[in-house]
C-alpha positions as CSV (number, residue, x, y, z in Angstrom):
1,X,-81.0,43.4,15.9
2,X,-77.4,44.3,17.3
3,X,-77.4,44.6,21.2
4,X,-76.7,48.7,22.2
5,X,-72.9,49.0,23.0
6,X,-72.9,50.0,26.9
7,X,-70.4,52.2,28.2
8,X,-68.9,54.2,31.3
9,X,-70.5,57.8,32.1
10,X,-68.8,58.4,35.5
11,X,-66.5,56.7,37.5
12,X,-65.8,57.5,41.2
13,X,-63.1,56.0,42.9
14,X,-63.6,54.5,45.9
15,X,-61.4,52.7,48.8
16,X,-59.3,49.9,48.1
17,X,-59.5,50.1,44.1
18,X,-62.8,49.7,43.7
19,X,-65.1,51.8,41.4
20,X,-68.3,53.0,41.5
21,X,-69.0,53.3,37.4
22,X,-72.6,55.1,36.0
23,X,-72.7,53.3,32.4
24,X,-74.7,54.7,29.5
25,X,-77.7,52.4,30.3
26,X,-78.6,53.9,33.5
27,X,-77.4,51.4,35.7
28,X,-75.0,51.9,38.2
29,X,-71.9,49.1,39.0
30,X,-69.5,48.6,41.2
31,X,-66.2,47.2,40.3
32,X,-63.5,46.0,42.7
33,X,-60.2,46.7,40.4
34,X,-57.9,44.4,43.2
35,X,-56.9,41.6,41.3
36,X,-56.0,43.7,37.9
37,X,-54.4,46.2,39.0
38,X,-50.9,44.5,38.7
39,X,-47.8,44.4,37.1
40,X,-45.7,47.0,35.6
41,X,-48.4,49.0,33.5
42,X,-49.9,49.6,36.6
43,X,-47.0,50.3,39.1
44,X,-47.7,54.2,39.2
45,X,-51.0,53.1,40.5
46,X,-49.9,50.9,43.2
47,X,-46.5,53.7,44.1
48,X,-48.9,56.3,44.3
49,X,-52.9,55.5,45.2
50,X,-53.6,59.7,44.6
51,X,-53.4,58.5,41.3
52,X,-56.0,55.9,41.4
53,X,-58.1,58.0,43.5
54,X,-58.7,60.9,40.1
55,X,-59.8,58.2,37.9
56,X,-61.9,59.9,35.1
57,X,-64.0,59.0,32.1
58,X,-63.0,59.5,28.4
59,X,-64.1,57.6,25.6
60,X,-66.2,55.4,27.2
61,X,-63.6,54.1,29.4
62,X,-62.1,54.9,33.0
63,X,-58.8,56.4,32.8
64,X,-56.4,57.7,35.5
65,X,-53.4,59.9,35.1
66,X,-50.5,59.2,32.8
67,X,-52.6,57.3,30.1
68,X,-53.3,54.3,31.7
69,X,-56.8,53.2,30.9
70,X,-59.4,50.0,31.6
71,X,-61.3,48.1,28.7
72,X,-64.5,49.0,29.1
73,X,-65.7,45.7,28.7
74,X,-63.6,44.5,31.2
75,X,-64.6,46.8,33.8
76,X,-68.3,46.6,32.8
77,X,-69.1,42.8,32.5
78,X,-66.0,41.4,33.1
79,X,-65.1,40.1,30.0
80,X,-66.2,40.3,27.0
81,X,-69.8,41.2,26.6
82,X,-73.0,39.1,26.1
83,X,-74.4,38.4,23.1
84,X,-77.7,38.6,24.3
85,X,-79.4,41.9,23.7
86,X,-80.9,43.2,27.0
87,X,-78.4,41.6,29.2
88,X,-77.7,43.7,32.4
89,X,-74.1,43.5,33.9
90,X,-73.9,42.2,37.5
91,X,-74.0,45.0,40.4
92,X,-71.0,44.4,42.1
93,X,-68.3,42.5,40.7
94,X,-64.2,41.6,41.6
95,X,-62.4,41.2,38.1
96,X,-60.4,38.3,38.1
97,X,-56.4,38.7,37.7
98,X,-56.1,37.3,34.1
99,X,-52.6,35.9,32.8
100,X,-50.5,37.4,30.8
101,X,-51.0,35.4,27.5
102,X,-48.1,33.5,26.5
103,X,-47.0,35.7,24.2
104,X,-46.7,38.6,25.9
């Protein structure tokens, strides 16, 4: 039996790029976006924090103004999701600043 794909409901933005995400289980997370939040995709982000601040939902996925967007996956479990079907992703969570792969 495949696990159920979990995704973001709501996200609400909250001080020093953190999230507080409602995900289509029920649960609700919080996600401290510090440490990826870097680099030039995200500059308008980091110029301008009003931005960050009207973070919204579509497609499963937490967006903010001018098309930048999260993987879900990321933002949820912070990584790649388990294979194990009922796993729960952690309450509160800092997502680790990943390198850019070597062919990027």
């Amino acid at each position: 039996m495949a696990a159920v794909m979990v995704r973001i409901r709501a996200a609400e933005a909250l001080d020093d790029y953190r999230v507080r995400l409602t995900l289509t289980n029920g649960d609700t997370v919080e996600r401290d976006l510090t440490e990826i939040v870097w680099g030039p995709v995200f500059q308008p982000l980091l110029d301008d924090y009003a931005l960050f601040r009207n973070v919204r939902v579509e497609a499963g996925t937490v967006t903010s103004p001018g098309d930048l967007d999260f993987d879900p996956d990321t933002l949820i479990w912070g990584g790649a999701p388990p294979v194990k079907a009922g796993s729960r992703p952690p309450r509160f969570l800092r997502l680790p600043r990943r390198s850019p792969s070597p062919d990027a």
